[in-house]
C-alpha positions in Angstrom: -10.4 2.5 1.9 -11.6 0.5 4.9 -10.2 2.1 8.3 -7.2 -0.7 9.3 -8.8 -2.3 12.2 -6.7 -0.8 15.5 -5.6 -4.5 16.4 -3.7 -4.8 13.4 -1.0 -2.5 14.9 -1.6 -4.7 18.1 -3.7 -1.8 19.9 -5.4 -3.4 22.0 -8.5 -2.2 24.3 -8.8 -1.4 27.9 -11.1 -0.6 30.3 -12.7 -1.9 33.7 -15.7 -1.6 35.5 -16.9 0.1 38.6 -16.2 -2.3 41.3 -17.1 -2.4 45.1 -14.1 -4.5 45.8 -11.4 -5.3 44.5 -10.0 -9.1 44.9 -6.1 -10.2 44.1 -5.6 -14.1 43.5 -3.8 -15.9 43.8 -2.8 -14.3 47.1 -1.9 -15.3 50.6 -6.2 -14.5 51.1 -7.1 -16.6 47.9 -4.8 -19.7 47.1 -6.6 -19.8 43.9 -8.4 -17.6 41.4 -11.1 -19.8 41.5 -11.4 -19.3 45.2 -11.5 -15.3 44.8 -14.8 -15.7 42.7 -16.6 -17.7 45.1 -16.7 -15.0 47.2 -16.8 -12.1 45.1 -20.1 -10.6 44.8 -21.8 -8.6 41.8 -20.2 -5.4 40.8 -16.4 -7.0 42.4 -13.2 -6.6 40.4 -10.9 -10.5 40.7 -7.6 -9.4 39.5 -4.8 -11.3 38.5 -1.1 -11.2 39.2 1.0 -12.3 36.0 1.9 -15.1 35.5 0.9 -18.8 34.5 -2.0 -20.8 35.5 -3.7 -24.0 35.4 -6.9 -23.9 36.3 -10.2 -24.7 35.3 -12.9 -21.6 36.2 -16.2 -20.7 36.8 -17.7 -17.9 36.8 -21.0 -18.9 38.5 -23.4 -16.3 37.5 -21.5 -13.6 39.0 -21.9 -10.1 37.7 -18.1 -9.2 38.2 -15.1 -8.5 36.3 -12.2 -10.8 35.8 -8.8 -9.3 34.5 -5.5 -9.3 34.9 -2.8 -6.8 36.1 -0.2 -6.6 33.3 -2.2 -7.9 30.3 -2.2 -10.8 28.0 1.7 -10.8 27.3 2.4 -11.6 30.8 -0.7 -13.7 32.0 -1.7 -16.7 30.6 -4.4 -19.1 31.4 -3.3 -22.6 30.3 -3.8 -26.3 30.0 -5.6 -29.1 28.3 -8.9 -29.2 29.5 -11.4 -25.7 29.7 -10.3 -22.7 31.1 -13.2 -20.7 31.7 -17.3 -21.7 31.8 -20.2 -19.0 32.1 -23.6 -21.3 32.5 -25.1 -19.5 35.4 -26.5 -16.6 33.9 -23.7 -14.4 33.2 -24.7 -11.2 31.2 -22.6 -9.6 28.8 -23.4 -6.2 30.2 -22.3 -7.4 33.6 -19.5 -9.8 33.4 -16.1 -8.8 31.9 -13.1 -11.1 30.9 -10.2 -8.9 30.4 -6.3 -9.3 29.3 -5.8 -12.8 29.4 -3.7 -15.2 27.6 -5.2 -18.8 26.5 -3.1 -21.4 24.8 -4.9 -24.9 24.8 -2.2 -28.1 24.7 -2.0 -30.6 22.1 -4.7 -33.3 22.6 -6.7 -31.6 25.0 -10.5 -31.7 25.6 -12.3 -28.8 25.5 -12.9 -25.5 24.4 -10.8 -22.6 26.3 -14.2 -20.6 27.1 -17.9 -21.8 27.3 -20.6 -19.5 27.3 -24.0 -21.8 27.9 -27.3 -19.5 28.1 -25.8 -16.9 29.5 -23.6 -13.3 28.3 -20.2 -12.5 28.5 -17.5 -9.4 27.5 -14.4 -10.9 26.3 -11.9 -7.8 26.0 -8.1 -7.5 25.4 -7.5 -11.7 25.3 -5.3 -13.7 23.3 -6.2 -17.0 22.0 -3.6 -19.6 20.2 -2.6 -23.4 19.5 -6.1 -24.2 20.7 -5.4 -27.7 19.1 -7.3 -30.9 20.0 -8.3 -34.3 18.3 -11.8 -35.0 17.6 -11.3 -38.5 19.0 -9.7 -37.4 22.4 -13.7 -35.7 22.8 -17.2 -36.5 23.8 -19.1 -38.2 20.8 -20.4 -35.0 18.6 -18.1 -32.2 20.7 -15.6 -30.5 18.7 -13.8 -27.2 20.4 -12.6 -24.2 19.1 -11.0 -21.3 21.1 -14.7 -20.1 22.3 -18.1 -22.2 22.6 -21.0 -20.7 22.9 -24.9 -22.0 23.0 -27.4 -19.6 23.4 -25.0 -16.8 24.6 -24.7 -13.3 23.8 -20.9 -12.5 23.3 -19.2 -9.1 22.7 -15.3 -9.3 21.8 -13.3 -6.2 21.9 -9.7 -5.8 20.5 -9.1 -9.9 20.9 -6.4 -12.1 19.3 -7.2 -15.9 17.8 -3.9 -16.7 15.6 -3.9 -20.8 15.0 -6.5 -22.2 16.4 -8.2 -25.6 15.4 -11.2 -27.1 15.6 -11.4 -30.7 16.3 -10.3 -32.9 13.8 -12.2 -36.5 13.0 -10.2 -39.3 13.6 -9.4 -41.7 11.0 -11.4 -44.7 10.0 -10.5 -48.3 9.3 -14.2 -49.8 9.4 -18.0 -48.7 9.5 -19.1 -46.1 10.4 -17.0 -43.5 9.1 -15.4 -41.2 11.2 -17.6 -37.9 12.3 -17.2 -34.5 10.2 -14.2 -32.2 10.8 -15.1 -29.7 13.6 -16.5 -26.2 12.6 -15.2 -22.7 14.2 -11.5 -22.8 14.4 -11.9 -20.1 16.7 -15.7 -19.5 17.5 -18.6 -21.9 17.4 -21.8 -20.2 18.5 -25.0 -21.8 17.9 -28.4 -19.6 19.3 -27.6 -16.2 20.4 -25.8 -13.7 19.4 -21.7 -12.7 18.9 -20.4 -9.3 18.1 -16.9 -8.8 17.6 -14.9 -5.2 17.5 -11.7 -4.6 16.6 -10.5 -8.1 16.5 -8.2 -10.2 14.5 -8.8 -13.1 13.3 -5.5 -15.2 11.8 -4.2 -18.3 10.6 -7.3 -20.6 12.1 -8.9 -23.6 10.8 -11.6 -25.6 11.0 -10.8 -29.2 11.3 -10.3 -32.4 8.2 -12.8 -34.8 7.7 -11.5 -37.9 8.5 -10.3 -40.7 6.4 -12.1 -43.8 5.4 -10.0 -46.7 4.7 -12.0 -49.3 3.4 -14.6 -50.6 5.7 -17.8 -48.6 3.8 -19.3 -49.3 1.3 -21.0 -45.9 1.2 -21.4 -43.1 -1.9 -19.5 -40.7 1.2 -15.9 -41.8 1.4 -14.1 -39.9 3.7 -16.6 -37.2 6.0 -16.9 -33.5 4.9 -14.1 -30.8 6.6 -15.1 -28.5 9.2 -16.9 -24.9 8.4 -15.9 -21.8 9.0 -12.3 -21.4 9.8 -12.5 -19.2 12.4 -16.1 -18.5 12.8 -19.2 -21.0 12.6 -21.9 -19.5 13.4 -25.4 -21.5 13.4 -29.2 -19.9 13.9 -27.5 -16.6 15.7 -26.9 -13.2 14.6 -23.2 -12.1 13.9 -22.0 -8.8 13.5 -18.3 -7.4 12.9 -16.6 -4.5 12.9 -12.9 -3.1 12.4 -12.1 -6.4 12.3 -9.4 -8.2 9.7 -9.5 -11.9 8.8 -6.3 -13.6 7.2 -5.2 -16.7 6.4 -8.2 -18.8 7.6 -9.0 -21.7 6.6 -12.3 -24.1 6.3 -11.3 -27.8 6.4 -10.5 -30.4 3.8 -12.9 -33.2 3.2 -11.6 -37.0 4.6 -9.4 -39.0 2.2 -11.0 -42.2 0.6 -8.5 -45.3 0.7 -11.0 -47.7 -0.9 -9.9 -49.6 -3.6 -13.9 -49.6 -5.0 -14.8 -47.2 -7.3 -18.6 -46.2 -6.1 -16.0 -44.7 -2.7 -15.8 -40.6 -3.5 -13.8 -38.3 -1.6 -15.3 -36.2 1.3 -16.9 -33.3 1.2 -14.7 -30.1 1.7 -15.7 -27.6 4.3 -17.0 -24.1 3.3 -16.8 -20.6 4.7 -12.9 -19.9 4.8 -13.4 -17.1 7.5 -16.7 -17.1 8.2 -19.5 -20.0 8.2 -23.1 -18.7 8.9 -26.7 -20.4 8.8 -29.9 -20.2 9.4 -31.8 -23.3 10.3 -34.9 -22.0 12.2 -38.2 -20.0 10.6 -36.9 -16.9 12.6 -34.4 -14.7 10.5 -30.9 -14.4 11.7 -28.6 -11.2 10.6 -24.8 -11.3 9.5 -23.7 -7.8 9.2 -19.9 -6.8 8.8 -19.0 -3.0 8.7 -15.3 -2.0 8.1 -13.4 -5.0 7.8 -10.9 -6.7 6.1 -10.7 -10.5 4.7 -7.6 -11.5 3.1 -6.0 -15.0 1.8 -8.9 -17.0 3.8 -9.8 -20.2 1.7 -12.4 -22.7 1.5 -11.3 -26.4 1.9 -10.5 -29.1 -0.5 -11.9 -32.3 -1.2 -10.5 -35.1 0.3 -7.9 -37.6 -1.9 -9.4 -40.3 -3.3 -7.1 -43.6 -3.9 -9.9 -45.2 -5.4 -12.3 -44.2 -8.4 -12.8 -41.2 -7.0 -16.2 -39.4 -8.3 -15.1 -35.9 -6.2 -12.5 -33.5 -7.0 -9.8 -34.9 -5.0 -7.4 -32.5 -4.1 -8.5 -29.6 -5.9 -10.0 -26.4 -4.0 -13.3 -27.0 -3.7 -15.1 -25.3 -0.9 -17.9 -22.8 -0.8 -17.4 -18.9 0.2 -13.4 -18.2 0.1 -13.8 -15.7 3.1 -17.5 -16.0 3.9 -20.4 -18.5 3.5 -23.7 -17.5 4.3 -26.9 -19.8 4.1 -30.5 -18.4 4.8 -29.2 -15.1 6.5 -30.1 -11.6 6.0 -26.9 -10.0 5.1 -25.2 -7.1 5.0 -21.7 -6.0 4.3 -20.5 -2.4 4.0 -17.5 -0.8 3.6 -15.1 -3.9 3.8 -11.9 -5.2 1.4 -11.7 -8.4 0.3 -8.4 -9.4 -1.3 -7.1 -12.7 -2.6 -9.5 -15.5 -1.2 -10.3 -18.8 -2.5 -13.0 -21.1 -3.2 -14.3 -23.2 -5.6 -17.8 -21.9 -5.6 -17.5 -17.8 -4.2 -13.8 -16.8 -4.5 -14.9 -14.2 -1.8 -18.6 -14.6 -1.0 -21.4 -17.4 -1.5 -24.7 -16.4 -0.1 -27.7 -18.9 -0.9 -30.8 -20.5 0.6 -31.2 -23.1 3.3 -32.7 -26.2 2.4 -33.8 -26.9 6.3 -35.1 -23.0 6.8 -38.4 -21.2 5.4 -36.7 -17.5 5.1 -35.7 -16.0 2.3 -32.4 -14.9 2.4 -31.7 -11.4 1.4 -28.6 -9.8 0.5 -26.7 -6.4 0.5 -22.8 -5.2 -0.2 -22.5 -1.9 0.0 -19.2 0.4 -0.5 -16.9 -2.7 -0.7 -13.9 -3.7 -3.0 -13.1 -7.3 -3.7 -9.6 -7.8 -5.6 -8.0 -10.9 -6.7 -10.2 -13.7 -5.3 -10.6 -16.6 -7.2 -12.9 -19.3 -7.8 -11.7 -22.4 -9.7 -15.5 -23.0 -10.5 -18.5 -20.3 -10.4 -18.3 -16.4 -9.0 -14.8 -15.3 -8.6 -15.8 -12.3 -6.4 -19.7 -13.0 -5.0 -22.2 -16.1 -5.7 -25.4 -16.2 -4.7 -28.2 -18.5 -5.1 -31.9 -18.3 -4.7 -31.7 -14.7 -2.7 -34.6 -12.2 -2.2 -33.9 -8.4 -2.7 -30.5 -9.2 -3.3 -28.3 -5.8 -4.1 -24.5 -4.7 -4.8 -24.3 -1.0 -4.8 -20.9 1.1 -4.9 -18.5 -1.8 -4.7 -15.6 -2.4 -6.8 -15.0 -5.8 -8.4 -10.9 -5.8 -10.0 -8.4 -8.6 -11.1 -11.2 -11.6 -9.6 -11.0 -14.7 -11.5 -13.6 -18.1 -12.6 -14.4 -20.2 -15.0 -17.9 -18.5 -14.7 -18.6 -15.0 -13.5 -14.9 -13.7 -12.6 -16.7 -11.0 -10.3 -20.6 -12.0 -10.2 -22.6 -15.1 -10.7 -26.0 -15.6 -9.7 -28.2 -19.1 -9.9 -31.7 -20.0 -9.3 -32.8 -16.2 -9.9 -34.3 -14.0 -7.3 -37.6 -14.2 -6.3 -37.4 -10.4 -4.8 -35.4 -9.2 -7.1 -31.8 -8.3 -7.7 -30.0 -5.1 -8.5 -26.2 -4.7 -9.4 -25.8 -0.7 -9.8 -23.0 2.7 -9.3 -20.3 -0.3 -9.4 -17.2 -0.9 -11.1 -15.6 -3.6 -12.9 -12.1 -3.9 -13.9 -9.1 -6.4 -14.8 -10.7 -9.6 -14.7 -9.8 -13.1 -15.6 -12.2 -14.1 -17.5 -16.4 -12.2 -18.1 -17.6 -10.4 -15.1 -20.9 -11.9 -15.1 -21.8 -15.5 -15.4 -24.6 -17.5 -16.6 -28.1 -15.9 -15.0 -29.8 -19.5 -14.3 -33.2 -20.1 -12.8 -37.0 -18.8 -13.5 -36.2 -15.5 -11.8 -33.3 -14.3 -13.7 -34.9 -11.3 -15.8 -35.1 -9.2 -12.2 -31.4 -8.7 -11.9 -30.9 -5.1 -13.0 -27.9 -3.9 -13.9 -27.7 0.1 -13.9 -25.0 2.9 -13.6 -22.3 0.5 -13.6 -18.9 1.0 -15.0 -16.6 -2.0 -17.0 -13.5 -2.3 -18.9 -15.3 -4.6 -20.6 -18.8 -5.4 -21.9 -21.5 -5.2 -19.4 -25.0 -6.7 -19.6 -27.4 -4.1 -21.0 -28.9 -1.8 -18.4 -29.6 1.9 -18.1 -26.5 4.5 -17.4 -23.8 1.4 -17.7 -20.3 2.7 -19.4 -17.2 0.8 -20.6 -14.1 2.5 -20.2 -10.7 2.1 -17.6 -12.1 3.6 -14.1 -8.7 5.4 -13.7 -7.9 4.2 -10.2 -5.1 5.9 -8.3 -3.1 2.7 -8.1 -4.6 -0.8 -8.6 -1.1 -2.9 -7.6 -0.5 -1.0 -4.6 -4.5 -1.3 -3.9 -5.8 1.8 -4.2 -8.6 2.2 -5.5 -9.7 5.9 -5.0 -10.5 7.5 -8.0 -8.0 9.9 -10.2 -9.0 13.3 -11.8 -10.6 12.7 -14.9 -12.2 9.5 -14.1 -15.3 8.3 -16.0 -17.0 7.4 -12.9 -17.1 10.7 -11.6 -20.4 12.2 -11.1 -21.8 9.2 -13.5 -23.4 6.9 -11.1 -27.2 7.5 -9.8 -28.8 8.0 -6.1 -31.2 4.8 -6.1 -33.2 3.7 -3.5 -31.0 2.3 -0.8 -27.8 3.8 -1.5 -25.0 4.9 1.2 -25.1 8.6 1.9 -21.6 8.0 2.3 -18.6 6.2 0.7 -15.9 4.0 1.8 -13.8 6.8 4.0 -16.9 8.3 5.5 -16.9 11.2 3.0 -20.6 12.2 1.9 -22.1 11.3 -1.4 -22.5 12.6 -3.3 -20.0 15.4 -3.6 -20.6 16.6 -7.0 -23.6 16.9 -9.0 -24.1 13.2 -8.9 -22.6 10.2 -6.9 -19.4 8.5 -8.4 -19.8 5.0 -9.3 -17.6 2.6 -7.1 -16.7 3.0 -3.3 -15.0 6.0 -3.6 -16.6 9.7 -3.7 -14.0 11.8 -5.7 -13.4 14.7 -3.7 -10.3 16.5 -5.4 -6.6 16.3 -4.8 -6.7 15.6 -1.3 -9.1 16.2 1.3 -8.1 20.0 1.8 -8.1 21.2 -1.3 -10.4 23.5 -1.2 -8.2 25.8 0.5 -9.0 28.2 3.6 -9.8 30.9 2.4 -13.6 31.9 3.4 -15.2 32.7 0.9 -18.4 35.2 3.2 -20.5 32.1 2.5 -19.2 29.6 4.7 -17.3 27.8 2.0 -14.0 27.9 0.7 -12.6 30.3 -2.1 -11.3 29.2 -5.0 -8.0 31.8 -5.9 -6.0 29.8 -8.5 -7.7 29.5 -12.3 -6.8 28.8 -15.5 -8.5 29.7 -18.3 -11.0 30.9 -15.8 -11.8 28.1 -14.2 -10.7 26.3 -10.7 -11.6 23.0 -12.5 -15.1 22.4 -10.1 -15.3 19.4 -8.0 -12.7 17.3 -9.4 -10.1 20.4 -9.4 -9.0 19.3 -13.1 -8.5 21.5 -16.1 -7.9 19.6 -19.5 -6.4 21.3 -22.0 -4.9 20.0 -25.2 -1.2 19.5 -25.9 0.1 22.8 -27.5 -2.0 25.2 -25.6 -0.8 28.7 -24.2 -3.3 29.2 -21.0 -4.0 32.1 -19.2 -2.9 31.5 -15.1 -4.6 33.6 -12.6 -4.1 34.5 -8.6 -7.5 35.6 -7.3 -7.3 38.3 -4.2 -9.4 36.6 -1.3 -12.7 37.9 -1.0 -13.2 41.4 0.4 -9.9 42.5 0.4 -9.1 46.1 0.0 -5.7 45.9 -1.4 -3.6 43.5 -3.3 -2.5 40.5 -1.7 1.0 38.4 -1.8 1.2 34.9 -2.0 3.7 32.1 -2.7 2.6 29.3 -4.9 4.1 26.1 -5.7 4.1 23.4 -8.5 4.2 19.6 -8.6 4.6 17.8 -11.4 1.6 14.7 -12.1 -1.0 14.2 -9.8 0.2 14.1 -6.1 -1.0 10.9 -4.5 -3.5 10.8 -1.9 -1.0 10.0 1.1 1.3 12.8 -0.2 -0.6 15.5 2.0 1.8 18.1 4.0 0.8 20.0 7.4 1.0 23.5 7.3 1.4 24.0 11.0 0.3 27.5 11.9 -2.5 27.1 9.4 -3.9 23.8 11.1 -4.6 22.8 7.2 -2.9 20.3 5.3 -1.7 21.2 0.9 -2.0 17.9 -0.9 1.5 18.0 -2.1 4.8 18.6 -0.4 6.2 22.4 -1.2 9.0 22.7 -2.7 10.5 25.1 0.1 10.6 22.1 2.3 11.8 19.6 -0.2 13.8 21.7 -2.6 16.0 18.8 -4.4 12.9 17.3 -5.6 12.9 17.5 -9.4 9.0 17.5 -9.3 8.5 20.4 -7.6 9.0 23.9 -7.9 7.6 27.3 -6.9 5.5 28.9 -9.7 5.2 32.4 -8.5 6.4 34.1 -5.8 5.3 38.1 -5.1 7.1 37.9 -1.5 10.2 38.1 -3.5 9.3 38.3 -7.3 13.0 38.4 -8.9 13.5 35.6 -7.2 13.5 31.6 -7.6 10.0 31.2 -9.3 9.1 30.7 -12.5 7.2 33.2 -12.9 7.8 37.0 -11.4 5.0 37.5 -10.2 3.1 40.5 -8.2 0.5 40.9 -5.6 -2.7 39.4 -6.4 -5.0 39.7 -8.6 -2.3 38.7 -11.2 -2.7 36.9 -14.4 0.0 35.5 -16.4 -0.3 33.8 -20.2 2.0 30.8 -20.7 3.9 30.0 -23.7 2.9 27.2 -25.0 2.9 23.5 -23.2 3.6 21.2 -26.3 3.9 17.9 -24.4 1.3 16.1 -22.3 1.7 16.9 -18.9 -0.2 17.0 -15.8 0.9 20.1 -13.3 -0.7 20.8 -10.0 -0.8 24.1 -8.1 -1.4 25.4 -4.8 -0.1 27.9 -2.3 -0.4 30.1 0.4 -2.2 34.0 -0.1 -2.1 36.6 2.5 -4.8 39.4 2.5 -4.7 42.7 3.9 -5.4 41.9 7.7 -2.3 39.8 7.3 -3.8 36.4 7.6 -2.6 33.6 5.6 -4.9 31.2 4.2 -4.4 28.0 2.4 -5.6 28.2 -1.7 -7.3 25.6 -3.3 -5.3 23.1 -5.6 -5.6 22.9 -9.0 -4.0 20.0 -11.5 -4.0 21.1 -15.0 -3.7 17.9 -17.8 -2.5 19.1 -21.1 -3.4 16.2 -23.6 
């Protein structure tokens, strides 16, 4: 699965920069922090004691580094107006913001931070109740936790938990009141934003107002803000180890009209993330290793009147992202239990106001349980160029068109679906195909519990995930989609963990590369040819890459103890059973060995019914099951006459009395 990004367990970054000096305010030599950078000079540390302030900063172009003693727990930069401004040229390799605390008050004005043409590090800070009212600002200002136009931004291991974009007042006569803000945490427009290790939680991009009455317009109440807790407009974005929950684009403006040409206002879209592309030059959106869970797209505003909207039913765009006219890329990253009307998880189309083609890649990801009350549970995309979905998997996503995958207006570039799996849906993976473009989407190598759409190397049959409600989705011995999917142009050399693909004699369809029963179980034992040795068989076989022997129910198989290679005389080992498969997080350090057996022994854990030790020549009249002696020794079973699944492995020690660790073996009588 996706790494858990290090923030999650509240692991937060540190670091400072070389510094010529090194600057304490407040102090009794600066009153203020603001009077320590005035006269601190590029390369200068301005550190601050803990505690609470109320100040409103400036950076002024200085190439220094701004942090506080005892981190964000303990100092906090507050009040109801901006905290912090970079507009003279601040660059984001030279000026550092680090370990601060800022918590906006009800009402207030501005963003915390405002990054104007220049750069800016933002590492280790904390960001929360950034709350304002769009008619307490400027005419067109909304504020979320960070502002940025034309900066270049890199946040490292950085908080935003419930913060709020402006929200339009309410309207009682012409005009109607202005759009909900965008970016409940981050609004960057020009530029560039990279985030690392950041979490992103409970943040929202602010209601349309309401109208009541005084139009006579087709609008009714304004549209929500976009992007919960990113809006990102003409600027590239990229993310990584990051995790997005519970964020939330705005809901569209009520209508109180009593006419019945008033509608409701249009909902907000982009739950977590809001990106666009305006301009002819193309802009990038690429997350890497992240997670997005229970973000959601707004709602359209309540109509009192004849309503022609969907008043109060979920009906944003893009669940936990919307992208529009980008070039984007997403590998490696879980998406679980979003919501939108259009794109339970992800919408990516065109941009009416932008000549690029928008292209489109997800790679190595899982997307479970979203939901879209309309069109593309999982992904919907509109209009794309060279649009692809390689080695994801799509399970338990719901629509009333396209539970995982719906695609409109074709794609003039093409589109490939491929070495991906399908499973549990509410409702037919793939929607309607509409547009001119449609017969380029080419499905291939895919695997379904249900029908797919005709395509070379696609199969139908239950993927065999280790366990769906507890969201795993690695793969189990046995799996169809082992060694079934194809290398195509473009696909990841490695899966989801990191491990290579492909492993066997073909990649695995889905995100997971099947590598046996845990990521040791090839033993230690050298083989002379820089590999591992396989010493446990049955029936003469170690069961290959997957480690599995199937055997029917009734069988009486021959079990044999290999001696390691080049050894001159027998060797003794100790060997232990589990009964089923062992789970993936079941893995047991063997301390003097450095290596790890993918199951518990049952000499450490001997009240456990499902294990026991199968052969024992250390002591071979004594608890196993089988007396065994030195290897090589081979043993016939009686015969297994119920289905079973037992797995096998064990320690061996040759003749230079070095212990090695064999591989594993699970044997499925069936």
């Amino acid at each position: 699965m996706p790494r858990i990004p290090h923030v999650v367990a509240v692991v937060l970054l540190t670091g400072t920069l070389t510094a010529q000096t090194t600057l304490v305010a407040p102090s009794a030599s600066f009153p203020t922090i603001q009077s320590a950078i005035a006269v601190a000079q590029n390369g200068d540390v301005v550190e601050v004691p803990p505690g609470t302030y109320v100040e409103a900063l400036d950076l002024l172009g200085k190439a220094i580094t701004l942090r506080s003693q005892a981190g964000p727990n303990a100092t906090e930069l507050r009040g109801p107006q901006r905290k912090l401004r970079a507009v003279g040229g601040e660059s984001r390799a030279g000026t550092l913001v680090q370990g601060f605390r800022f918590t906006g008050l009800l009402g207030g004005n501005w963003s915390s931070i405002e990054v104007r043409n220049a750069g800016l590090t933002i590492r280790d800070c904390r960001f929360s109740s950034i709350t304002v009212s769009l008619a307490a600002l400027p005419s067109g200002m909304t504020a979320p936790a960070i502002d940025g136009l034309g900066a270049d931004l890199l946040l490292e291991g950085c908080v935003f938990e419930n913060c709020v974009a402006a929200t339009a007042a309410d309207s009682v006569a012409t005009p109607l009141p202005a759009p909900g803000g965008d970016g409940g945490a981050i609004r960057i427009l020009g530029g560039r934003l990279e985030l690392r290790d950041c979490l992103l939680r409970g943040n929202h991009a602010g209601f349309g107002g309401n109208d009541f009455g005084g139009s006579f317009s087709f609008t009714g109440g304004t549209r929500g803000g976009r992007g919960g807790a990113i809006a990102a407009t003409d600027a590239d974005l990229l993310v990584k180890d990051c995790l997005f929950e519970d964020n939330h684009a705005g809901d569209g403006g009520g209508d109180f009209a009593p006419l019945p040409i008033i509608v409701a206002g249009q909902p907000g879209d982009g739950g977590a993330i809001h990106a666009t592309a305006t301009a002819a030059a193309p802009r990038l959106l690429e997350i890497v290793d992240s997670l997005f869970i229970a973000n959601r797209a707004g709602s359209f505003g309540f109509g009192l009147g004849v309503s022609v909207g969907n008043g109060g039913v979920l009906a944003g765009s893009g669940g936990a992202i919307h992208a529009a006219g980008m070039t984007v890329r997403i590998e490696a990253s879980f998406f679980f239990a979003n919501e939108a009307q259009v794109g339970g998880a992800i919408t990516q189309v065109e941009a009416s106001s932008t000549t690029v083609t928008p292209t489109f890649q997800l790679l190595n990801s899982v997307l479970v349980d979203n939901v879209a009350s309309g069109i593309g549970g999982g992904l919907f995309g509109r209009g794309l160029g060279d649009a692809e979905v390689q080695h994801c998997v799509f399970s338990g996503n719901g629509a009333g068109d396209g539970a995982a995958i719906r695609l409109d207006g074709g794609s003039p570039g093409g589109a490939r679906v491929a070495n991906s799996i399908f499973a549990a849906s509410f409702g037919p993976d793939f929607g309607s195909l509409e547009g001119p473009n449609t017969s380029a989407v080419v499905f291939s190598f895919n695997l379904s519990d249900q029908v797919l759409p005709a395509g070379l190397g696609n199969l139908v049959g239950d993927p065999l995930f280790v366990s769906p409600s507890d969201l795993d989705f690695h793969l189990r011995p046995g799996s169809p989609a082992i060694d079934a999917g194809a290398a195509l142009a473009g696909s990841p050399t490695g899966d989801w963990d990191d491990d290579p693909r492909p492993f066997g004699r073909a990649p695995d369809i889905g995100a997971d590369e099947f590598r046996g029963l845990g990521l040791l179980a090839a033993g230690t034992v050298p083989d002379g040819a820089g590999g591992s040795a396989d010493l446990i068989r049955v029936e003469g076989s170690a069961g290959g890459a997957a480690r599995l022997v199937v055997l029917p129910v009734g069988s009486a198989p021959l079990w044999s103890i290999d001696a390691p290679p080049a050894a001159t005389m027998p060797a003794h080992h100790l060997i232990w059973g589990r009964l089923g498969l062992p789970a993936l997080d079941e893995s047991y350090r063997i301390w003097f060995l450095g290596a790890d057996m993918c199951f518990t022994p049952a000499l450490v854990d001997p009240g456990n019914p499902l294990l026991f030790t199968f052969a024992d020549s250390f002591d071979p009249l004594g608890s196993g099951l089988v007396s065994a002696s030195p290897a090589p020794f081979a043993f016939r079973s009686p015969p297994i006459g119920l289905p079973v699944t037992i797995t096998l492995q064990g320690l061996i020690l040759d003749d230079q009395l070095r212990f090695g660790l064999t591989n594993a073996i699970a044997v499925e009588f069936r």
